[in-house]
C-alpha positions, 0 to 999 in steps of 0.5 A: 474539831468537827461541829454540826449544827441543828437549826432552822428558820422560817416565816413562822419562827422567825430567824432566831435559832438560825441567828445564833447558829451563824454566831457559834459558826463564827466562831468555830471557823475562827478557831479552825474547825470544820462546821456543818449545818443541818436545817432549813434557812427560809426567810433568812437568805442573809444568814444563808449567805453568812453561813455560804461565807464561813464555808459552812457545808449544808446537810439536809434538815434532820428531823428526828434522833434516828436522823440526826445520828446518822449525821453525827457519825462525821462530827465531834460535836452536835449543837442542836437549837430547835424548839420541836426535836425530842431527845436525840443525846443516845443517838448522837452519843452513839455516833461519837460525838458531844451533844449541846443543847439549847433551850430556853426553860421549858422550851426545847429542853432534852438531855444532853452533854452540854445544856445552855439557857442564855435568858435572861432569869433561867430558872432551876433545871430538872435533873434529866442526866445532863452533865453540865449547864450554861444558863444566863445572858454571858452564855448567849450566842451573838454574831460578829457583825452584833460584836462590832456594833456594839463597838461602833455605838459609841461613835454614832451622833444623836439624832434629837430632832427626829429620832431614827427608829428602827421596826425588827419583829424577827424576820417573820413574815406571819406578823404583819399585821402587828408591824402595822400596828407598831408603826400606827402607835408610831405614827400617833405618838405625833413626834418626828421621827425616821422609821426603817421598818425591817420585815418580810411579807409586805406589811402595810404601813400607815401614812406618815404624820407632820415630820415622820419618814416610815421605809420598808427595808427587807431583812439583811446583813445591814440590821447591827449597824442599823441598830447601831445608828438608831435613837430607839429600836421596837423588837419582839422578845426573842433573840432580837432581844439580846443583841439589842442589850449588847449593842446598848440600842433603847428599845420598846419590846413587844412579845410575839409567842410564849417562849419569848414571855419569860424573857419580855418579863425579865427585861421589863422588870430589870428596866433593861427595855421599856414592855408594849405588851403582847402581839395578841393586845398591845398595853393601852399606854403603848403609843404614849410609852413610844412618846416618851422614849421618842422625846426624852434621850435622857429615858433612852440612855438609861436604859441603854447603858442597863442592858449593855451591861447584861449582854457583852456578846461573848457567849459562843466563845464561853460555850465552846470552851465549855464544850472542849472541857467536857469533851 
């Protein structure tokens, strides 16, 4: 099987879409297929190389239906994840292949073969002529490196007299300002604590209080272990979201833009991580919610074993199955 993926990342998306097509690479290759990537790969040359790894050939970015089914003619299957592409399922039906699709509610919705909606509450679907829909966390794409850390979680150690907190918006660098101010609540939480903030962009990073470490790593291959290894992580609500639940990470959530706002509410409300708010206002109670998690590893447990149970990291097997089913 031939499999060519759609996807992009940038400073101003982030590495989300880019992320769970390394995921459905993964696990192609390892079923003997041959994968291609069609996309940009900005702000995240981790990926880039995972995908150099998987001996994943690059095309060049295919920005509308005309492009991309030109080079539909040299796959079987066309998996596009990208928020701005229309509909494209007659050209890439055209060409041959099968067209998955992924989307998130409203957000990159097209007609397609295959159409997959990993959030966490997907909401009914209007009829367009897809022929069959995957939607919820057991359909979410995860990259090895996530599976394995979720193994390895059970056998890291406590760190009870300062937490290790991890900072990860996403690998954007449009959001510095906001890192700063998570890592300023941090900081006025008073509590000890070693922070490993994961960004792009430089952002300033406040001075330190009485026991607390804050380090400025750029975004790599090391995040799942990192998260593996942390007491709290504090994440945007985009895919970050999903792998931290897989590998059973606490974690305080902020929202950054409006297609992460329908899966910030389903977390929070299924007590799966712990809202700070939106990028644009942050909750008043933020810096006394961080205080709490920092201090009570009884709060972090709990929510770590609720979202742990929601996400296991199988789902680029289930879709490719399901792919080979409706093939």
């Amino acid at each position: 099987m031939r499999l060519l993926l759609r996807a992009d990342a940038s400073g101003s998306i982030g590495v989300g879409h880019l992320a769970r097509a390394v995921a459905f690479a993964e696990e192609a290759v390892a079923r003997g297929w041959q994968v291609s990537l069609s996309g940009r790969t900005d702000n995240a040359e981790w990926l880039a190389l995972r995908m150099a790894e998987l001996g994943v050939h690059r095309r060049e970015p295919a920005d509308d239906a005309a492009s991309i089914g030109v080079l539909a003619r040299e796959a079987d299957v066309v998996l596009v994840d990208n928020y701005q592409l229309g509909e494209v399922r007659d050209e890439v039906n055209a060409a041959g292949a099968t067209l998955v699709s992924m989307e998130s509610r409203s957000f990159g919705r097209r007609a397609a073969d295959v159409v997959v909606d990993s959030g966490l509450e997907p909401l009914p679907r209007p009829d367009d002529g897809s022929r069959r829909r995957l939607a919820g966390p057991e359909f979410a794409p995860l990259r090895q490196d996530v599976r394995l850390a979720r193994a390895h979680r059970g056998e890291r150690r406590e760190h009870p007299e300062r937490p290790r907190v991890v900072v990860v918006l996403g690998g954007g660098a449009l959001w510095r300002e906001i890192v700063t101010t998570l890592v300023t609540a941090l900081r006025d939480t008073g509590v000890p604590c070693q922070v490993d903030v994961l960004a792009h962009g430089g952002p300033e990073l406040p001075s330190a209080g009485t026991d607390q470490e804050f380090r400025l790593c750029p975004p790599d291959t090391r995040l799942p272990s990192r998260l593996a290894d942390a007491d709290l992580a504090v994440s945007a609500a985009g895919v970050t979201l999903l792998e931290l639940c897989c590998i059973g990470v606490p974690a305080a959530v902020v929202q950054l833009v409006d297609n992460q706002a329908a899966g910030y509410r389903a977390a929070v409300r299924r007590e799966l991580v712990v809202g700070l708010g939106t990028a644009a206002m942050l909750d008043d109670g933020a810096v006394e919610t961080l205080r709490t998690l920092l201090s009570e590893p009884r709060a972090r447990e709990r929510l770590a074993a609720r979202s742990r149970q929601v996400v296991d990291g199988e789902g680029a097997a289930r879709v490719l199955d399901a792919v080979l089913e409706s093939a």
